[in-house]
C-alpha positions as semicolon CSV with decimal commas, in nm:
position;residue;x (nm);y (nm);z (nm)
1;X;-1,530;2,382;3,127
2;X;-1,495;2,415;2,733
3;X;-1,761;2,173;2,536
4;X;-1,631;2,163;2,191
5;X;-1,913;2,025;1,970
6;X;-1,836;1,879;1,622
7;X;-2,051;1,893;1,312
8;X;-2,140;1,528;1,151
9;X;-1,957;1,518;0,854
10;X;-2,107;1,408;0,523
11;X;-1,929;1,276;0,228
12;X;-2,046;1,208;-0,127
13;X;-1,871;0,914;-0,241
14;X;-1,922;0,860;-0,663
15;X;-2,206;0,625;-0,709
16;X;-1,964;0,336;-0,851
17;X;-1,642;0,285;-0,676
18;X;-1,402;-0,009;-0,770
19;X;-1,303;-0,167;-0,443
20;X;-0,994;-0,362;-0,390
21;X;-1,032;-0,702;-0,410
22;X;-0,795;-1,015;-0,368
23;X;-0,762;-1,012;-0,778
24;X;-0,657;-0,670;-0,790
25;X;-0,477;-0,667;-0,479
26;X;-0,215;-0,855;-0,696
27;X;-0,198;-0,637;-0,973
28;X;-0,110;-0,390;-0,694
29;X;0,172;-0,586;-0,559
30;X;0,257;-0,576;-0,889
31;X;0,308;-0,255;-0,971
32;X;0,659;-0,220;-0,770
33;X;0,914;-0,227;-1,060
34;X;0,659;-0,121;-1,332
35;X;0,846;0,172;-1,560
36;X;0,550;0,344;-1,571
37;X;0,437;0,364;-1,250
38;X;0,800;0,452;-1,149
39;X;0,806;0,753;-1,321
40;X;0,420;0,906;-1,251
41;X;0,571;0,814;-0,848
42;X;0,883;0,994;-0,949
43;X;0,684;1,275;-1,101
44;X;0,496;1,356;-0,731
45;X;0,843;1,353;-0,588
46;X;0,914;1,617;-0,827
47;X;0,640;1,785;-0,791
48;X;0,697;1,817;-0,392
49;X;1,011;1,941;-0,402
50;X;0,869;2,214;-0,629
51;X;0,637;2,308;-0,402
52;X;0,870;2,330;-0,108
53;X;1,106;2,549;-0,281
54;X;0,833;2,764;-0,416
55;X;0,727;2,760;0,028
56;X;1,089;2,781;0,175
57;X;1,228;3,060;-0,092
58;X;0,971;3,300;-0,278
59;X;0,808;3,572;-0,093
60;X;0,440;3,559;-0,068
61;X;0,224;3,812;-0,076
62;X;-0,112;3,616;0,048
63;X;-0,141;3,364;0,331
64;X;-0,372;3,196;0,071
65;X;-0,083;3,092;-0,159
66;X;0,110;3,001;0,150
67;X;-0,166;2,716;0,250
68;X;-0,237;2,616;-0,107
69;X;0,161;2,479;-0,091
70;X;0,103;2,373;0,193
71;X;-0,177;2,152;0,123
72;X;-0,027;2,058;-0,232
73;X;0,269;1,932;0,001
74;X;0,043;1,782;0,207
75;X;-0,185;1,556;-0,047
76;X;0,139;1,475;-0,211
77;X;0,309;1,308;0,097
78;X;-0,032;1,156;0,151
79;X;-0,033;0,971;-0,136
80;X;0,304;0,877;-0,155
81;X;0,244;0,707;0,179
82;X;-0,081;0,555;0,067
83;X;0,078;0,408;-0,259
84;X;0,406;0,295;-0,095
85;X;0,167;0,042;0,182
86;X;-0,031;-0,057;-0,107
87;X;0,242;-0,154;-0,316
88;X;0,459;-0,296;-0,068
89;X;0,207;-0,534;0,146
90;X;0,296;-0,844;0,143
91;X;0,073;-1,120;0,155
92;X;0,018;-1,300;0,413
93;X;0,024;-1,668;0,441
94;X;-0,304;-1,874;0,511
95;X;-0,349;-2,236;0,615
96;X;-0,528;-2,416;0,420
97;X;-0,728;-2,745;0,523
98;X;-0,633;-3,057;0,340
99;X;-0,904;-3,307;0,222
100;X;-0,833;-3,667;0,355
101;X;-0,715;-3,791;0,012
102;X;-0,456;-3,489;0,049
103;X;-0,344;-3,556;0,326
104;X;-0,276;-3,938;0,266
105;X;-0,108;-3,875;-0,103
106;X;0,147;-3,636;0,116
107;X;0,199;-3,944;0,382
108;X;0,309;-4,158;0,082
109;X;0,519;-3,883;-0,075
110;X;0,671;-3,896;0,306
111;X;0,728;-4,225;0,359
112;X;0,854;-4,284;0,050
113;X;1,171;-3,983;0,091
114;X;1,501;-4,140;0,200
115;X;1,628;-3,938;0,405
116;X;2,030;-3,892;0,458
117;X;2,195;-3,852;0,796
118;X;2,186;-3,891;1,127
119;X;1,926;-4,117;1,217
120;X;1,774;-3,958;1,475
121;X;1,648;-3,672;1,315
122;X;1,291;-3,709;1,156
């Protein structure tokens, strides 16, 4: 029987981190469409391909340079992916509770819509 043991891993995160919130989760959503942001997306899509040429048709001559590609290729298809699902959630919908004086100002908008057709439909 093989035990395989793994080391706790630590991470130092930077001592002040901006978190997403609701407000800037818009700005996000926002960014789809932005020039700007277009181009620095279409720049790591360059910037891949690059790399997997440089893999696919140059000779190395160390395995190092092989798995710095490799990785380059990696981080930049990670962050595509991130990116993309950040920029392209959608938000979901949310019920929201109506007070009392809501909900009786939208039975008088009701009652007060003449409505055109058959008359059994309500």
């Amino acid at each position: 029987m093989i035990r395989l043991f793994a080391k706790p891993l630590v991470v130092e995160l930077p001592a002040e981190r901006k978190k997403i919130t609701p407000e800037s989760e818009g700005t996000i959503l926002n960014l789809h469409g932005n020039p700007g942001f277009d181009a620095l997306m279409d720049r790591l899509r360059v910037q891949k391909s690059v790399l997997e040429a440089t893999l696919k048709n140059e000779r190395h001559q160390d395995i190092r340079v092989v798995d710095h590609l490799q990785s380059g290729i990696y981080w930049i298809s990670y962050l595509e992916k991130y990116v993309d699902r950040l920029v392209h959630k959608r938000l979901t919908a949310r019920a929201i509770e109506m007070e009392p004086a809501e909900t009786d100002l939208v039975a008088q908008i009701q009652s007060a819509i003449e409505r055109i057709g058959p008359q059994d439909r309500k």
